[in-house]
C-alpha positions as CSV (number, residue, x, y, z in Angstrom):
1,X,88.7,43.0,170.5
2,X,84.9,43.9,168.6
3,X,84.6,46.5,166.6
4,X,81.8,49.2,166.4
5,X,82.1,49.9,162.2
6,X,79.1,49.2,160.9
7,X,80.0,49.0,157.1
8,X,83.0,47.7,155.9
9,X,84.8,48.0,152.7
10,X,86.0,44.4,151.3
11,X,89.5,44.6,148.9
12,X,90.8,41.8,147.0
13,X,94.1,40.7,148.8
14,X,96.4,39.6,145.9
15,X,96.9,42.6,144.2
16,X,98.0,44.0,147.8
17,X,100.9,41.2,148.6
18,X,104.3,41.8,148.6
19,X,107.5,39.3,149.1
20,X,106.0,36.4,148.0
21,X,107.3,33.9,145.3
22,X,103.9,32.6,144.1
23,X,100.1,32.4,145.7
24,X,98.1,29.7,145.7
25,X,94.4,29.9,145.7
26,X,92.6,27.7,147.7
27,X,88.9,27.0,148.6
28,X,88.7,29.8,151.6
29,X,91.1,32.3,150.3
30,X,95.1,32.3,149.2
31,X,98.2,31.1,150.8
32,X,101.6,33.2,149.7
33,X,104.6,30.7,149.2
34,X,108.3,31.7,149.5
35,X,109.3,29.4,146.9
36,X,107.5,28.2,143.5
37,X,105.6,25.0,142.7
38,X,108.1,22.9,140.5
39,X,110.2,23.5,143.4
40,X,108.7,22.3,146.1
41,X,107.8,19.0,144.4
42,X,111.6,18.7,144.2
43,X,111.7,18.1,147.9
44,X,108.5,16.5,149.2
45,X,109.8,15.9,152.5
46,X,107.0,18.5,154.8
47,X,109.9,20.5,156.9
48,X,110.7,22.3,153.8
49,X,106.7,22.4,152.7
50,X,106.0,23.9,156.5
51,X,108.6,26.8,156.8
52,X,108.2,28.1,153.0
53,X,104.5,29.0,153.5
54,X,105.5,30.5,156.8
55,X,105.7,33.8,155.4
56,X,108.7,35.3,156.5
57,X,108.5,39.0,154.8
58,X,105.5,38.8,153.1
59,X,103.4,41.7,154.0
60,X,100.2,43.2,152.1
61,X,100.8,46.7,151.2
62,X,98.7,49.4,150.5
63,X,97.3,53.1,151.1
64,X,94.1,54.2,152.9
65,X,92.2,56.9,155.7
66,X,91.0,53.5,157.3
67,X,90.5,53.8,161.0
68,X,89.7,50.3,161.3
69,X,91.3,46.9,159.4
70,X,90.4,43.7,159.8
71,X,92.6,40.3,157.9
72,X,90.6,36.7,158.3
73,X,93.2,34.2,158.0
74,X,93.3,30.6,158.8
75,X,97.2,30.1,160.6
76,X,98.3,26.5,161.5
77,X,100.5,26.5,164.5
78,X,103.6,24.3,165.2
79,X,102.8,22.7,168.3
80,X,106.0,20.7,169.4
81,X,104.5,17.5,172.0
82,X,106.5,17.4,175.0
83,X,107.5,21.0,174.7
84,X,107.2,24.6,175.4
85,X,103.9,25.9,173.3
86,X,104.8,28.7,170.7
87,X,103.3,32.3,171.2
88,X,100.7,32.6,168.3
89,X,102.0,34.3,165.4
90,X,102.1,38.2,165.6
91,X,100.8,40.3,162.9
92,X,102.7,43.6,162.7
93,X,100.7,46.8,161.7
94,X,103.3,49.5,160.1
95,X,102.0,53.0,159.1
96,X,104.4,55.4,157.2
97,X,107.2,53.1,157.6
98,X,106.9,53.0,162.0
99,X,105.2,49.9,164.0
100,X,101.9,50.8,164.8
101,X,100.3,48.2,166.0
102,X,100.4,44.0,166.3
103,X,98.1,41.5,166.4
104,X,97.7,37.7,166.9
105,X,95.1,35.1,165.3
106,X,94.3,32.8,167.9
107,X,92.7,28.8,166.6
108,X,93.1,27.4,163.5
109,X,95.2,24.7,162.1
110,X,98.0,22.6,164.2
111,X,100.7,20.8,163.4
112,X,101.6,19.0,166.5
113,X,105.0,17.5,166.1
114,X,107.3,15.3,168.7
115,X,110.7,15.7,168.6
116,X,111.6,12.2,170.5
117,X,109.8,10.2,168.0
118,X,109.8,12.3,164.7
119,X,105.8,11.5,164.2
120,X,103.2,14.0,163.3
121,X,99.8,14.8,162.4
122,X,97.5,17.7,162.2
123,X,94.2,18.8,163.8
124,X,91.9,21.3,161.7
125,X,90.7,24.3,163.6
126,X,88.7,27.4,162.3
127,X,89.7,30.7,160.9
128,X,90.3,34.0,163.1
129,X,90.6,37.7,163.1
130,X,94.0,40.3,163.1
131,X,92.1,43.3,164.2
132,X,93.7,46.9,164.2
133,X,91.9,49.8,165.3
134,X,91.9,53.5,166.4
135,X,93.9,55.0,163.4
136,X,94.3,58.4,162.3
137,X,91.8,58.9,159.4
138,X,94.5,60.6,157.5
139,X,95.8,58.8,154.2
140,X,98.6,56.9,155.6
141,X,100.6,54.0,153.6
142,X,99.8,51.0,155.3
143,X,102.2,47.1,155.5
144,X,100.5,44.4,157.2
145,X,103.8,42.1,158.1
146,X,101.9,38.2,158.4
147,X,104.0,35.9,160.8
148,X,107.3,34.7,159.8
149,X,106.7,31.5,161.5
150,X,103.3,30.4,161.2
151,X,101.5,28.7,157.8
152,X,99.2,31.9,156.8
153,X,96.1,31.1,154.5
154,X,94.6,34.6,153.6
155,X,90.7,34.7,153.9
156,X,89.5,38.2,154.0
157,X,90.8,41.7,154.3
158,X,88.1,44.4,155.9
159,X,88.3,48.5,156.4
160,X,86.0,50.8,157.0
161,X,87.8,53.7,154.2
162,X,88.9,52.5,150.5
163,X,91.7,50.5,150.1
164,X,94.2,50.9,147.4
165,X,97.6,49.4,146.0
166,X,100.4,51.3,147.1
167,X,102.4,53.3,144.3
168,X,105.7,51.8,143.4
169,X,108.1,52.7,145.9
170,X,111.2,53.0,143.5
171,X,113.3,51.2,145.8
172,X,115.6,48.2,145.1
173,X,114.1,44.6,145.5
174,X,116.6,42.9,147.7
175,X,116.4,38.9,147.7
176,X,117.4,36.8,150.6
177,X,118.4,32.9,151.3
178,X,119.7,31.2,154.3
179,X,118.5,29.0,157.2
180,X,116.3,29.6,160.2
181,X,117.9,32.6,161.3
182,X,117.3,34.2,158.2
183,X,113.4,33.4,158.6
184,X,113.2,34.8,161.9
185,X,113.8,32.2,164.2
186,X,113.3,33.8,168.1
187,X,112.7,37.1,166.5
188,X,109.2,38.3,168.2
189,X,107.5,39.6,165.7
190,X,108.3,39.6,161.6
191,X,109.0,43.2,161.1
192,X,111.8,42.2,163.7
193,X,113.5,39.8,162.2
194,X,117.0,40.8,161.2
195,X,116.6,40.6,157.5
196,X,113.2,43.0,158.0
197,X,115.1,45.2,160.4
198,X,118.4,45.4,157.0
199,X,115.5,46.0,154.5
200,X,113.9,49.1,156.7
201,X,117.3,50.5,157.4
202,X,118.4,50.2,153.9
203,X,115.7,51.6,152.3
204,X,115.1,48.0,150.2
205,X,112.2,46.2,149.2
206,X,112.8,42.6,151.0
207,X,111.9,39.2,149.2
208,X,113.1,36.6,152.0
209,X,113.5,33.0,150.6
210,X,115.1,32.4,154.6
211,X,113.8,28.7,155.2
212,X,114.3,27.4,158.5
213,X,116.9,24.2,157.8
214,X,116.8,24.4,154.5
215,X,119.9,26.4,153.3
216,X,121.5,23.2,151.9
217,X,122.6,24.5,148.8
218,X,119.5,22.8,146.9
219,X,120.1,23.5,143.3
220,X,116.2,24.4,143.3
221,X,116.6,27.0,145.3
222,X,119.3,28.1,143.5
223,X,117.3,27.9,140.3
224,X,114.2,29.9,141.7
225,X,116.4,32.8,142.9
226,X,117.7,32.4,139.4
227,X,114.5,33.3,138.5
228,X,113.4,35.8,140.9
229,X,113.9,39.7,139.8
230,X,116.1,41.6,142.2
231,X,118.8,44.5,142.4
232,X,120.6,43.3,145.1
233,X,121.0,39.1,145.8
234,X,122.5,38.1,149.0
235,X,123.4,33.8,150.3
236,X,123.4,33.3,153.8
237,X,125.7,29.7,154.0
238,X,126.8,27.4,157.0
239,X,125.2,27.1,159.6
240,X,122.3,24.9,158.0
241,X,125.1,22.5,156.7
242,X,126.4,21.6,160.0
243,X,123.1,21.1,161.5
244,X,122.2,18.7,159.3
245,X,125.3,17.3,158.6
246,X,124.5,16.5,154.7
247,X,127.7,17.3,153.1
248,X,131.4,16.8,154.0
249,X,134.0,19.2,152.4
250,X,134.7,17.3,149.2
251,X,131.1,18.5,148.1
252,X,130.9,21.7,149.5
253,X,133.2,24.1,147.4
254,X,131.8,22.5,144.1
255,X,128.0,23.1,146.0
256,X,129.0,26.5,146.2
257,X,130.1,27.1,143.0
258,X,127.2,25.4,141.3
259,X,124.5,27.7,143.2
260,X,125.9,30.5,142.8
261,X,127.1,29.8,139.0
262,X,123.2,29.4,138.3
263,X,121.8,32.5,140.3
264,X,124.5,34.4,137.7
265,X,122.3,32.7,135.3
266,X,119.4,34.9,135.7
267,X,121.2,37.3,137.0
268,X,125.0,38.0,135.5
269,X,125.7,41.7,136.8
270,X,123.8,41.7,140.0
271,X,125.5,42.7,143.3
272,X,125.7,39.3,145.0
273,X,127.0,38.7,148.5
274,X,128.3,35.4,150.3
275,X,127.6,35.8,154.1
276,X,129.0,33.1,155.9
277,X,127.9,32.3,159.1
278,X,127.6,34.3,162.7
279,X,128.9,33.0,165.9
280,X,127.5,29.7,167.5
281,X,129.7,28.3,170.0
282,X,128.5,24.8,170.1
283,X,129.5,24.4,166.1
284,X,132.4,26.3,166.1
285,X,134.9,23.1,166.2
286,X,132.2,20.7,166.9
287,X,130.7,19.3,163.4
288,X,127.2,18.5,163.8
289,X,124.5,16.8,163.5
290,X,122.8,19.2,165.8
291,X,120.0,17.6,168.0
292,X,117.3,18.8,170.5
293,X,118.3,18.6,174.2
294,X,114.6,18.0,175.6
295,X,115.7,18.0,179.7
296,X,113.9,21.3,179.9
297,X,110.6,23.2,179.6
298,X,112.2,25.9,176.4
299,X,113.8,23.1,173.5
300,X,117.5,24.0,173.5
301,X,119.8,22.5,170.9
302,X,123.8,20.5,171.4
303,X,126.1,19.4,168.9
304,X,126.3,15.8,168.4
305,X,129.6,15.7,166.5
306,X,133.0,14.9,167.0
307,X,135.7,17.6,166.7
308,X,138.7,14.7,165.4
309,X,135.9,13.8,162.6
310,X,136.8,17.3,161.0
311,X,140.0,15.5,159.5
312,X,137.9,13.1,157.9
313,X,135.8,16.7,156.2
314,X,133.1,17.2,158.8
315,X,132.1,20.5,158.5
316,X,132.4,23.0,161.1
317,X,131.3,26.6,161.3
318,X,135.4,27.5,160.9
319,X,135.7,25.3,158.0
320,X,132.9,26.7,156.4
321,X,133.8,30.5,157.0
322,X,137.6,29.9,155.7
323,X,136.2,27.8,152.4
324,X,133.7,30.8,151.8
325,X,136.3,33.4,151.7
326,X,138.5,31.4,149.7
327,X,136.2,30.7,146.8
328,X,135.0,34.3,146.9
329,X,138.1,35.5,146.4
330,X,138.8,33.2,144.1
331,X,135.5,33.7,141.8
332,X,136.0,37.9,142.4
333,X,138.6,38.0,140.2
334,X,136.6,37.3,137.3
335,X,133.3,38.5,139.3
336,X,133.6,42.3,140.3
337,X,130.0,42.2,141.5
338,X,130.2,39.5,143.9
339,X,131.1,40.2,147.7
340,X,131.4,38.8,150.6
341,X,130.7,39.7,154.4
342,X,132.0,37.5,157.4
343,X,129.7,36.8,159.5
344,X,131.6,36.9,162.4
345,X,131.5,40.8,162.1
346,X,127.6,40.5,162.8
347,X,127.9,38.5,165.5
348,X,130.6,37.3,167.3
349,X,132.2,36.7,171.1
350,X,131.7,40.0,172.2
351,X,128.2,40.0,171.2
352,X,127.7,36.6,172.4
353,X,128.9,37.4,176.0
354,X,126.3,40.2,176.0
355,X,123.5,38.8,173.7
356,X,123.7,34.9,174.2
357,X,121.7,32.8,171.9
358,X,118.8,31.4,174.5
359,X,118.8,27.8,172.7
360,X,122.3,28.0,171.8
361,X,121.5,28.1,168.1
362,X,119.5,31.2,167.8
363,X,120.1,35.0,168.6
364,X,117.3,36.4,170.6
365,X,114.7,39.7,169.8
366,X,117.8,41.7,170.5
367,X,120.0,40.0,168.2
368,X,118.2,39.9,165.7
369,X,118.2,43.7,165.5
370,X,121.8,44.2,166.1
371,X,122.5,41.4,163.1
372,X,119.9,43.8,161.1
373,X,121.5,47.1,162.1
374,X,125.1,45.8,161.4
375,X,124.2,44.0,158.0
376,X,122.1,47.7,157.0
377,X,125.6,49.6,158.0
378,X,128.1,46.8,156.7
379,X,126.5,46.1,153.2
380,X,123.6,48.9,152.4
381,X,125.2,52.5,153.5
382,X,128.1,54.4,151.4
383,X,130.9,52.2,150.5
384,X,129.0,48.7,150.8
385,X,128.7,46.3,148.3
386,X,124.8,47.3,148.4
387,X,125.4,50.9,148.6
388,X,123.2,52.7,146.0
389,X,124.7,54.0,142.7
390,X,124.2,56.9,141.4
């Protein structure tokens, strides 16, 4: 798509960027991070490097009569070897809180990973264009949504109309951790994914710290959320655990406690809610680890795990669930702001029968939003632990 403006209007990005942690500048422009510097030197391994500069809920916000907006950014795309190729990234175009538009970035960076031999490397490509046109000229508030699963270095934002930082909304920050799911994983687009869909619905400004296998209970993360300001603080816990298959019971309930005893370091009164995990069959009663089943075009995932190893402490998706409710019971009764929301009652059988996760770990587009629309009902309208007080 060209574009027939003849003059645009160049803004400086950074003052427009919402949901990140920290920026970092770099030669050609700025790259957002979900998570701050001292901690990602904590874990120099690149999964965790890759998925926190995927910019799950980071949008740039702002208000304008633009007709035209252009962002240069310079993506780097996952490329699994041996596998189905991922869409580009989408670039969602929200006006006065409705979807307006989406666009994609096609080149720049990859990271080509195989998944039979673990080795990667990456090829350097050249920057692109998300290009939206056709707007009303009226003054409209605008949220550029970047991709929740592509490595987004910010270049360039264009209009042909001034461009200024949106007003403070007023509304609550709400801050987010858990695994891939959380990030957006099979969502199409990132004002799609279910923790973008709970944050419209709820009328919440979303901070996402979802990274894609990384929900481990890291006591970095634990310390950066510590650190982050928000009204609202919800942990997403499980389902990461059993993938990996880092931890056996012994550690878990003390790895619980010590997370969540430093975010109450930073943040002592603060709504906080436990979400255990939503349905996946294959984990249920099957500990992990999980691993890729590579027979067919679309990677699908199988538990590797032996269901008589759970007397041993294996963790399984059960376990998890009935140790979550026990120690948020148990820390409740000196914790009156702390909560906690089964998963199960986001997604369960019933859902699963209609909505089945397409690589048996991950809900689907549709999933997503009925995850996003539950958790909005469940935990942000009258009567939730989110609900807002007067």
């Amino acid at each position: 798509m060209t574009s027939d403006v003849t003059e645009w209007i160049t803004t400086p990005i950074e003052p427009l960027l919402r949901g990140a942690l920290e920026v970092e500048r770099t030669e050609q422009g700025l790259v957002p991070h979900r998570m701050p510097a001292w901690a990602r030197k904590q874990h120099p391994a690149a999964q965790l490097a890759t998925v926190e500069a995927q910019p799950s809920g980071v949008r740039l916000v702002f208000r304008t009569r633009a007709t035209a907006i252009e962002l240069d950014t310079m993506p780097t795309k996952i490329v699994f070897v041996g596998g189905q190729d991922n869409p580009d990234g989408v670039y969602d175009l929200v006006v006065d809180g409705r979807l307006a538009g989406q666009a994609t970035v096609s080149g720049g960076h990859e990271f080509r990973f195989d998944m039979r031999t673990l080795s990667s490397e990456t090829r350097s490509g050249e920057p692109g264009t998300a290009r939206f046109s056709g707007l009303s000229g009226d003054v409209k508030d605008v949220e550029i949504w970047l991709p929740h699963n592509e490595r987004t270095e910010l270049i360039a934002l264009r209009s042909d109309a001034p461009v200024e930082a949106a007003a403070d909304s007023g509304r609550r920050v709400w801050l987010h951790h858990g695994s891939s799911l959380s990030q957006g994983s099979n969502a199409q687009s990132p004002s799609g994914t279910w923790p973008a869909v709970a944050a419209a619905a709820g009328g919440v400004e979303l901070v996402n710290m979802g990274l894609g296998g990384n929900a481990l209970l890291d006591p970095f993360t634990a310390r950066a959320m510590r650190d982050t300001p928000a009204d609202v603080i919800s942990v997403k816990i499980g389902i990461a655990l059993v993938n990996t298959d880092v931890m056996r019971l012994r550690a878990f309930a003390p790895a619980v406690h010590g997370f969540l005893d430093t975010i109450r370091e930073g943040h002592p009164d603060t709504p906080l809610l436990v979400v255990s995990p939503v349905l996946c069959p294959m984990h249920e009663d099957t500990p992990g680890p999980t691993a890729p089943d590579l027979d067919g075009e679309q990677v699908s995932y199988r538990a590797t795990g032996d269901p008589a190893e759970v007397a041993a402490g294996k963790l399984t998706l059960t376990v998890i669930r009935q140790e979550l409710a026990r120690i948020t019971q148990q820390r409740a009764a000196e914790d009156p702001n702390l909560y906690y929301l089964d998963g199960l009652s986001l997604y369960g059988e019933k859902d699963f029968a209609e909505l089945p996760l397409p690589d048996r770990l991950h809900p689907d587009e549709a999933g997503h939003r009925l995850i996003g629309e539950r958790f909005a009902e469940q935990v942000f309208a009258d009567g939730g632990p989110f609900a807002a007080r007067a």
